[in-house]
C-alpha positions as CSV (number, residue, x, y, z in Angstrom):
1,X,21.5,25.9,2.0
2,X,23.3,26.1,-1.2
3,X,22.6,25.9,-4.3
4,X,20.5,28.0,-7.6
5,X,17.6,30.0,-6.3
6,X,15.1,31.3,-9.3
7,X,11.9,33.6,-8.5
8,X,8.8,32.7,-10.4
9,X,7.8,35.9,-13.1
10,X,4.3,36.4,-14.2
11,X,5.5,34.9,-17.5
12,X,6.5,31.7,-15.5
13,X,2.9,31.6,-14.0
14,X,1.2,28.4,-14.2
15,X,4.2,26.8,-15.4
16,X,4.7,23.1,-14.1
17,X,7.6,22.2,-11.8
18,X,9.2,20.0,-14.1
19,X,9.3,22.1,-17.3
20,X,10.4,25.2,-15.4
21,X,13.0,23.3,-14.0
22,X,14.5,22.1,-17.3
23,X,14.6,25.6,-19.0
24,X,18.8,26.6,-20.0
25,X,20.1,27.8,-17.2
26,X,18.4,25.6,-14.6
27,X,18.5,21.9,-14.5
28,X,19.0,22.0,-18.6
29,X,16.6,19.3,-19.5
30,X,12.9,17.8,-18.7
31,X,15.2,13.7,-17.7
32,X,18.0,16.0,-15.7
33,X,14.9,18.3,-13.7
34,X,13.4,14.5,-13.1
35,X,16.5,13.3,-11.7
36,X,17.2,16.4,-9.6
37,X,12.9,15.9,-8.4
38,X,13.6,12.3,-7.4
39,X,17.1,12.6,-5.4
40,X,15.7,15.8,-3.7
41,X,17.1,18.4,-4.8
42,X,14.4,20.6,-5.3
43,X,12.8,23.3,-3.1
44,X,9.7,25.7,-3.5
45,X,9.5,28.3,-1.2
46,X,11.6,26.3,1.4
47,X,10.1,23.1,1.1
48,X,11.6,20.3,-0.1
49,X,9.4,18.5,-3.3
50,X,9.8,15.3,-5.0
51,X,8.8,14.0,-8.6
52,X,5.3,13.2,-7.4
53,X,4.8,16.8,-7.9
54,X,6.4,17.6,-10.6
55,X,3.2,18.2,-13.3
56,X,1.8,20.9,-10.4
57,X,1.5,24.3,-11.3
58,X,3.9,27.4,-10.0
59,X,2.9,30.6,-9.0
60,X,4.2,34.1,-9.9
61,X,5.8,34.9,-6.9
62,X,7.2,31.5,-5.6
63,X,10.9,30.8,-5.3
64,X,12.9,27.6,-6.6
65,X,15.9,26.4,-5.4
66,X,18.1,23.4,-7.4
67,X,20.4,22.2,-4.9
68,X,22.8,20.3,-7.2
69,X,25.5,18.5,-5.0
70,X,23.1,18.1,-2.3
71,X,25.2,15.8,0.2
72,X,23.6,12.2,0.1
73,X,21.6,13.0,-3.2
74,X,24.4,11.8,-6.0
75,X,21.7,8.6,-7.0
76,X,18.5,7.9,-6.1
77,X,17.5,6.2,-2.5
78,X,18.7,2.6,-2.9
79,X,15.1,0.2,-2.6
80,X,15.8,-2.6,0.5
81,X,14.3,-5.2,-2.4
82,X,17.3,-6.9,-4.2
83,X,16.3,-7.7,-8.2
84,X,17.3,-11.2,-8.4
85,X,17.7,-11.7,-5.3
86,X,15.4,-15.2,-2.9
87,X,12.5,-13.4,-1.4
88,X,13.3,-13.5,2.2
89,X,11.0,-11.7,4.8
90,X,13.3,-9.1,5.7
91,X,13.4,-8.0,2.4
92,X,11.4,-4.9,1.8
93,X,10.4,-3.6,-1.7
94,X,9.9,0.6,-1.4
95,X,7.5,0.9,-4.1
96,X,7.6,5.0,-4.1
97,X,8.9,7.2,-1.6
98,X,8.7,11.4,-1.2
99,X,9.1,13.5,1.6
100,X,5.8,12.6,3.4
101,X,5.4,8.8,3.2
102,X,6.7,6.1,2.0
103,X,4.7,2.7,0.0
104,X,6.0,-0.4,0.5
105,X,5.2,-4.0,-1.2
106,X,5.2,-6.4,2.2
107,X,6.1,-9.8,2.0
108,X,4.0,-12.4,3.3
109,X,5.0,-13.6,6.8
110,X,6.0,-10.6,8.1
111,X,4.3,-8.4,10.5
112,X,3.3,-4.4,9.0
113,X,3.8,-3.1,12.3
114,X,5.2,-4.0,15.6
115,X,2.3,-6.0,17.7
116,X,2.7,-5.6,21.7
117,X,2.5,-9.1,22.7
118,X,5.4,-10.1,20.0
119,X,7.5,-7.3,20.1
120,X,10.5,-9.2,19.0
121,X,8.7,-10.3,16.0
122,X,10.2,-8.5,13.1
123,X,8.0,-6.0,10.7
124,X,7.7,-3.9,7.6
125,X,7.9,-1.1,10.3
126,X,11.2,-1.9,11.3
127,X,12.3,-2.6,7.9
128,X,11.4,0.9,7.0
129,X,12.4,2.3,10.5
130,X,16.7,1.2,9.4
131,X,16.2,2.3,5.7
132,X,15.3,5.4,7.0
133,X,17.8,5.7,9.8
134,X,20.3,4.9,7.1
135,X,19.6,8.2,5.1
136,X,19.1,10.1,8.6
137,X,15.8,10.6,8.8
138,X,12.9,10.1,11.7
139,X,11.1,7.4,12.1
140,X,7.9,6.1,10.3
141,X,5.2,6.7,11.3
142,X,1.8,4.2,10.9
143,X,-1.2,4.5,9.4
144,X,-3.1,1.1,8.5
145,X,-1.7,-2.4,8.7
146,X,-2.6,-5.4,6.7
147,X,-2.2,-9.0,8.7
148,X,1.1,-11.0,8.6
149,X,0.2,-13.5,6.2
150,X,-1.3,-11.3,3.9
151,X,1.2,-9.7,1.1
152,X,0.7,-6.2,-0.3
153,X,0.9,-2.5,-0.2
154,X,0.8,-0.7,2.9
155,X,1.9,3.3,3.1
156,X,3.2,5.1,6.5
157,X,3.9,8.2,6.5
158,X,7.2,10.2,7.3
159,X,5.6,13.5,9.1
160,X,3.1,13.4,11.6
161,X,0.7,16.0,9.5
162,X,1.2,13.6,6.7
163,X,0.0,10.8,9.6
164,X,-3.4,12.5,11.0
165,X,-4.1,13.7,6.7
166,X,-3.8,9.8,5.5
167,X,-5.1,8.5,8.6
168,X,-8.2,10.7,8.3
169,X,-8.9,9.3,4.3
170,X,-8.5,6.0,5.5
171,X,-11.5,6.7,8.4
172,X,-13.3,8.3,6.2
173,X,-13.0,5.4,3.5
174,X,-12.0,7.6,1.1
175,X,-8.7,5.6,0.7
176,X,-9.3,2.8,-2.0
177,X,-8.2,-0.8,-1.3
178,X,-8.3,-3.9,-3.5
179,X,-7.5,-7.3,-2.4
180,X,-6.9,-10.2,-4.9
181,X,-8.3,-13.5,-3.3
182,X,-8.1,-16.6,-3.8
183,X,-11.5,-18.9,-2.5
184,X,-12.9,-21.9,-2.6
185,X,-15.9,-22.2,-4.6
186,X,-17.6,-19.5,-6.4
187,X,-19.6,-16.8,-4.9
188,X,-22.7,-15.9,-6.8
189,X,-24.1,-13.9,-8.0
190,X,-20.6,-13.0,-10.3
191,X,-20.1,-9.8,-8.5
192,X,-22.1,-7.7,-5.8
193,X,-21.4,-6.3,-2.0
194,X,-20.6,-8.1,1.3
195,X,-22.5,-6.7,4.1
196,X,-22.3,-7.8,7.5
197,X,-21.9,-6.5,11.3
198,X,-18.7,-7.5,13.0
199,X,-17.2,-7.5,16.6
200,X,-13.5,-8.4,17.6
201,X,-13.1,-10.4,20.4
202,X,-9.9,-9.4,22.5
203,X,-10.0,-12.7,24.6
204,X,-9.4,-14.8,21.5
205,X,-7.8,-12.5,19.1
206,X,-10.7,-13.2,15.9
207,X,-13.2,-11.2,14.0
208,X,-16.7,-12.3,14.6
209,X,-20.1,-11.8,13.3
210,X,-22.6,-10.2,15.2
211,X,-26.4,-8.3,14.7
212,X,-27.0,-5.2,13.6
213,X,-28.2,-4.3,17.1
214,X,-25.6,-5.4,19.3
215,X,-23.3,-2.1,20.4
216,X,-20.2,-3.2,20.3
217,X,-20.4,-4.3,16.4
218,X,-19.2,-2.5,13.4
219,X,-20.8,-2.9,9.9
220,X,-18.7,-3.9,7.3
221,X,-18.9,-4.0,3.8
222,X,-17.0,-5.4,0.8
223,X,-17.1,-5.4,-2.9
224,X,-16.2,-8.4,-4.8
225,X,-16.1,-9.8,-7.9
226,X,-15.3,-13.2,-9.9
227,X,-12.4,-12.8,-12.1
228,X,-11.4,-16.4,-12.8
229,X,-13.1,-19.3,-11.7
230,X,-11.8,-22.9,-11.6
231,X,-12.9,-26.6,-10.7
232,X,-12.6,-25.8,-6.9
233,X,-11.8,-22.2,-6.2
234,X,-12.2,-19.0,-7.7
235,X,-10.3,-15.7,-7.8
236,X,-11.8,-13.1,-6.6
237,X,-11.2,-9.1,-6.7
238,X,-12.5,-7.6,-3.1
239,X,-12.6,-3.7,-2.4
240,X,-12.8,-2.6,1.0
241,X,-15.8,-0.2,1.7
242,X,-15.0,-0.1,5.4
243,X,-11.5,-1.9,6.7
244,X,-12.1,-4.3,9.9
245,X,-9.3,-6.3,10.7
246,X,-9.8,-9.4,9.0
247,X,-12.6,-8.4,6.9
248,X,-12.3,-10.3,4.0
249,X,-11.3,-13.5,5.5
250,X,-14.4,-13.6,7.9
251,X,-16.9,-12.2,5.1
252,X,-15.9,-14.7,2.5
253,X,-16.3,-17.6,4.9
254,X,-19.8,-16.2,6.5
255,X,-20.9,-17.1,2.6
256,X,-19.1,-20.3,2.5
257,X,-16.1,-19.3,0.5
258,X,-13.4,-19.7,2.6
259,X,-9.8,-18.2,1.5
260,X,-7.4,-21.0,0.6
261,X,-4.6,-21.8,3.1
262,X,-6.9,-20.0,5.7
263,X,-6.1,-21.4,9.3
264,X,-8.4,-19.0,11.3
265,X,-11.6,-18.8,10.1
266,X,-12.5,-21.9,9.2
267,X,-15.1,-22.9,11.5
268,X,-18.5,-24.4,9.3
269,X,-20.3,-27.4,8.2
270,X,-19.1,-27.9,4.7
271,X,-16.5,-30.5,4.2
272,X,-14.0,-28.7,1.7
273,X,-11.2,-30.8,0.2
274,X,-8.1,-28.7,1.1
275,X,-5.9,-27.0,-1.5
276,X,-2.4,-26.8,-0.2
277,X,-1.0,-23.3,0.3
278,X,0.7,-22.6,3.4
279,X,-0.9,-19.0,4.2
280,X,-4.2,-17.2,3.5
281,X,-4.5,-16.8,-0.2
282,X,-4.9,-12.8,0.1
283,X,-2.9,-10.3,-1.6
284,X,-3.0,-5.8,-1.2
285,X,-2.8,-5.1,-4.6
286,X,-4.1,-1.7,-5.3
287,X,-3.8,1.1,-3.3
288,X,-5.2,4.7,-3.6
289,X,-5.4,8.3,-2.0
290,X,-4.7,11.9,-2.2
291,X,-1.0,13.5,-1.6
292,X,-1.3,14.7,2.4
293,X,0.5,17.9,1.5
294,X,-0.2,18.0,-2.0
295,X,-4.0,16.4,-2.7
296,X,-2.5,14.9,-5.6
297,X,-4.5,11.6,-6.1
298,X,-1.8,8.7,-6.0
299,X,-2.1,5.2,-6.9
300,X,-0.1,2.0,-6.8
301,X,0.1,-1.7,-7.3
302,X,1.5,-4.8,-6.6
303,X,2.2,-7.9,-8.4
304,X,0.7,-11.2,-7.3
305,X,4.1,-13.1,-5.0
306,X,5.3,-16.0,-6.3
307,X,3.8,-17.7,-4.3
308,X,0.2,-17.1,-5.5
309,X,1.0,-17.0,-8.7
310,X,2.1,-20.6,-8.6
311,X,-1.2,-21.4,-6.6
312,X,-3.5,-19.7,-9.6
313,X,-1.4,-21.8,-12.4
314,X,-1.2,-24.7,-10.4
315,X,-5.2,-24.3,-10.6
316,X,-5.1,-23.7,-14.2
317,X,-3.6,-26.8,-15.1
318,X,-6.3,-28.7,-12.9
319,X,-9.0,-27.5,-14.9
320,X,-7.5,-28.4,-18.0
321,X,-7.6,-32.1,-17.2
């Protein structure tokens, strides 16, 4: 590997990445170390870093290398998400990418990963899988999924440690996860938990409730809360406590709030009078953990689609009549 090598001195300790990069006779400045941090060019001891560690600390002792014409690094990894471009569903937006995972904003319509019985059916895993083949790297690897019809944020990861350390923050429900939701009617109280005991069924493929004693279920939980309420429906803000599939789609119509545009769960005696939106209205939008290799806490989100954002004004006007 070529390139500028510099060892750490004890008057360099506790110096962060960034600023000890941008000193004269390194990168030169603290925009030129970022640039060098985000196109991978940087190594400590060996190990390439990206500009989501660029505030941590260096030790006496530890050796940085700025590998300046870096094949493949002369601008930043192009995003598959085209500004300006129609929203089609093989679009992928790459919301932040390093060395161990990558976070992507998925469309609504297309699948997060690859299912078994529809393995022609494209995904945001395949999406990923070319970008990544492009720049000649291994494939992704999974670590949660969100359904087809639902938009937002998912995360794989790149390495396989980086695969077992996210995979065990997302068991462990350490990982945070808020949905944006769009119901009708309006929960009450305002705000408070969702508590139930599920079960999936394999034969047909749905979530279903079940009692607390039965083996086979699983108790989930949900934290929700009003944010907007109109004539109809009501927006709500959902945090996952536990992640079933499904979760929020069966818990909100268990209380009688069914998600607009839902298609599955919709079994019930209340006669709703139907809001057209051609999908579940349900949306990742926040999405939170620790760096696998770094602990750093990391946190992202993603703008309501089009989509819903015409559904919410579309309800806006309603209620002004």
């Amino acid at each position: 590997m070529r390139g500028s090598e510099w060892t750490v001195s004890a008057e360099d300790d506790g110096a962060r990445l960034d600023k000890f990069l941008a000193a004269p006779g390194r990168a030169g400045s603290r925009a030129r170390a970022s640039a060098a941090l985000s196109r991978g060019k940087v190594f400590v001891n060996g190990e390439e870093v990206g500009i989501d560690v660029a505030s941590s600390r260096l030790t006496a002792g530890d050796v940085v290398r700025l590998w300046a014409d870096r094949p493949g690094s002369a601008r930043s990894a192009p995003s598959l998400w085209r500004v300006g471009a129609p929203r089609d569903p093989r679009d992928l937006h790459i919301v932040f990418e390093d060395q161990a995972l990558i976070v992507v904003d998925k469309p609504a319509g297309l699948l997060a990963v690859p299912l078994e019985r529809r393995s022609e059916a494209p995904s945001a895993f395949d999406d990923v899988a070319g970008y990544m083949r492009a720049w000649r790297r291994r494939r992704p690897l999974v670590v949660h999924r969100i359904d087809r019809d639902t938009s937002g944020l998912v995360v794989f990861a790149t390495r396989a440690d980086a695969q077992q350390k996210l995979k065990e923050q997302f068991k462990r429900h350490t990982a945070g996860r808020v949905y944006l939701a769009v119901v009708y009617g309006r929960p009450r109280p305002d705000s408070g938990t969702w508590r139930d005991h599920l079960v999936w069924d394999q034969a047909d493929l749905v979530q279903k409730a079940t009692h607390a004693r039965d083996p086979r279920g699983k108790e989930a939980v949900s934290e929700y809360r009003v944010l907007e309420a109109f004539d109809e429906a009501s927006l709500l803000e959902v945090r996952l406590v536990t992640g079933k599939r499904n979760q929020i789609r069966l818990q909100a119509r268990l209380r009688g709030h069914t998600l607009v545009g839902e298609q599955r769960y919709v079994f019930g005696p209340e006669q709703l009078r139907p809001i057209s939106f051609p999908r579940q209205a349900l949306h990742a939008y926040r999405l939170s953990f620790a760096h696998p290799l770094t602990g750093q806490p990391l946190a992202f989100e993603a703008p309501l689609p089009d989509d819903l954002s015409s559904l919410l004004e579309r309800l806006r006007r309603s209620r002004r009549r």
